[in-house]
C-alpha positions as CSV (number, residue, x, y, z in Angstrom):
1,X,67.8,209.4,192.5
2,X,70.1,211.7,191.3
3,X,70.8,215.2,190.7
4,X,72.1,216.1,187.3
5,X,73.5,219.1,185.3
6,X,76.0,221.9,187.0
7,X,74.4,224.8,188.5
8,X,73.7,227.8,186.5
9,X,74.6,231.6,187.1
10,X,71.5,232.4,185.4
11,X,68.0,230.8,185.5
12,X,68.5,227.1,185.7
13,X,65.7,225.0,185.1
14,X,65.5,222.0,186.0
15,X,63.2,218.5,185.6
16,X,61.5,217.1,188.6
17,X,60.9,213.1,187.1
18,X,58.7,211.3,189.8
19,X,57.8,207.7,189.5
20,X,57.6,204.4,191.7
21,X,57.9,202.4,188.6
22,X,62.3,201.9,188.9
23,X,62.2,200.7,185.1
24,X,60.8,204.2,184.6
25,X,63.1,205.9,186.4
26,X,66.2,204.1,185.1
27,X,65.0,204.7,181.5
28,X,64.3,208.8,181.7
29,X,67.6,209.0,183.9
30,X,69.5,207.4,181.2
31,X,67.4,209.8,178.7
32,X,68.2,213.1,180.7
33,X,72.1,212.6,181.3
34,X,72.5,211.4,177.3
35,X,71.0,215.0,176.7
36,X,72.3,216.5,179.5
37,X,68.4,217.7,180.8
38,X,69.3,218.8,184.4
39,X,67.1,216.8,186.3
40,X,65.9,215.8,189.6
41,X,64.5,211.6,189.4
42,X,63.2,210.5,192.4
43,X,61.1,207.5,193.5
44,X,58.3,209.5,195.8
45,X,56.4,212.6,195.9
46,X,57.7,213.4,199.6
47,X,61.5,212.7,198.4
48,X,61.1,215.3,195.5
49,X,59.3,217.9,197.5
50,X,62.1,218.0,200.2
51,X,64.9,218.0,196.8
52,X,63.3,220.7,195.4
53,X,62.9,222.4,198.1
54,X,66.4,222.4,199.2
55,X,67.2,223.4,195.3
56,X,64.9,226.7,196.1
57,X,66.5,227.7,199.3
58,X,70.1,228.0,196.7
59,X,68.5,229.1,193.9
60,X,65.4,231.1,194.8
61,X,64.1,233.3,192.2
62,X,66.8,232.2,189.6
63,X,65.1,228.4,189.7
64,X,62.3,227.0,187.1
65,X,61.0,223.9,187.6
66,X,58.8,221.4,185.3
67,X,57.5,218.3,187.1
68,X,56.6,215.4,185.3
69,X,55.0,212.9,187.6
70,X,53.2,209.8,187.1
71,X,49.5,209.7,188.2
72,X,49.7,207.1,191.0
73,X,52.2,207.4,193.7
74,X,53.0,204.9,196.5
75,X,51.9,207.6,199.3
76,X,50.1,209.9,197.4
77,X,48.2,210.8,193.2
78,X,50.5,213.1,191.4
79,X,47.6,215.5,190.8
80,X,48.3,216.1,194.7
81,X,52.3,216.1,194.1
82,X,51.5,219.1,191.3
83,X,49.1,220.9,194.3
84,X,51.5,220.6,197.0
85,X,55.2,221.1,194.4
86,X,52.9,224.5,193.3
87,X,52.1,225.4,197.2
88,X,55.9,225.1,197.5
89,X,57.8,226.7,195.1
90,X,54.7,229.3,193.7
91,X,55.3,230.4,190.2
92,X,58.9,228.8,189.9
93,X,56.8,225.8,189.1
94,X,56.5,226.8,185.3
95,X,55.2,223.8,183.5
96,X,53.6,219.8,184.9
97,X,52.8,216.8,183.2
98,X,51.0,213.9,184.3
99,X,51.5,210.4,183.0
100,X,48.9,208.0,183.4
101,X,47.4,204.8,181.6
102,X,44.0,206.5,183.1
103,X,43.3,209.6,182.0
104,X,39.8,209.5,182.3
105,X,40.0,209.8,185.9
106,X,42.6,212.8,185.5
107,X,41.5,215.0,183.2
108,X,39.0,216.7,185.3
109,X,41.3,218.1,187.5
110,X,44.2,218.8,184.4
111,X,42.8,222.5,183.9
112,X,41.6,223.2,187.7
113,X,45.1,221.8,189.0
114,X,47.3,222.7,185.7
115,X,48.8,219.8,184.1
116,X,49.3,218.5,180.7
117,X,47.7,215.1,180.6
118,X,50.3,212.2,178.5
119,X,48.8,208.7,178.3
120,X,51.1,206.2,179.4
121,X,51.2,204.4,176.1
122,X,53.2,207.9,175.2
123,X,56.8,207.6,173.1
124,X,59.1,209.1,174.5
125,X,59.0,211.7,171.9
126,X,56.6,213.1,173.3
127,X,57.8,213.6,176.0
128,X,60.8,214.9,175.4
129,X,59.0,217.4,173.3
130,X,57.6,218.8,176.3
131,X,60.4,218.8,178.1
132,X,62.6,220.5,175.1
133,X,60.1,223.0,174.9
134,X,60.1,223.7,178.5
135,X,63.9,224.2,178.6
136,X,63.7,226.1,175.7
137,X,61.5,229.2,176.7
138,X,59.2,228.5,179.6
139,X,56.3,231.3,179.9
140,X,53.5,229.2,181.1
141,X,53.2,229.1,184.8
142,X,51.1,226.6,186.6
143,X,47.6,228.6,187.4
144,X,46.9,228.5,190.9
């Protein structure tokens, strides 16, 4: 659980990577600093929420945020993680994905909520496309 990247005199976005799995975690951490993705990896819903939330109170209006989350928390479902990260930080909350190896029982709260949908059988290509596009113009924000 780390917190990559230097902060930013301009808009810095950052990655908000939350997952129980610790395989997962050590994999997209190694991923993030070997591209140097300024990124926020954390283990639980609750631990992320308080980290970005402490990252909001310093950077305010000059933060963007993309949260990729995995469907099934320990404490809670990460369609609730998007709901509660969006009731946080509002509109700095610019892009969320949800991985899951069940979409079925996802995708029919991905429009209402405002997530992209990746199964978990996903590469990591695609992935990382989402993220690369996210920190390379973000104008999507997270519908309420």
């Amino acid at each position: 659980e780390y917190l990559l990247g230097k902060p930013k005199t301009c808009m810095e976005k950052t990655v908000v990577f939350v997952d129980d799995d610790e395989i997962s975690r050590l994999v997209i951490e190694r991923v993030f600093k070997r591209r140097g993705v300024p990124a926020i990896v954390s283990s639980s819903g609750q631990d992320a929420l308080q980290r970005v939330r402490e990252l909001d109170a310093r950077r305010g209006a000059d933060l963007e945020v993309m949260l990729v989350t995995d469907g099934h928390l320990g404490e809670m479902a990460g369609n609730e993680l998007v709901s509660k990260m969006r009731d946080s930080i509002g509109a700095r909350l610019k892009a969320a994905v949800l991985l899951t190896g069940d979409p079925d029982s996802f995708s029919p709260h991905a429009e209402r909520v405002g997530y992209q949908l990746i199964e978990k059988s996903f590469e990591n290509t695609q992935l990382l496309s989402s993220i690369d596009r996210f920190l390379a113009d973000v104008t999507r924000v997270v519908p309420r």
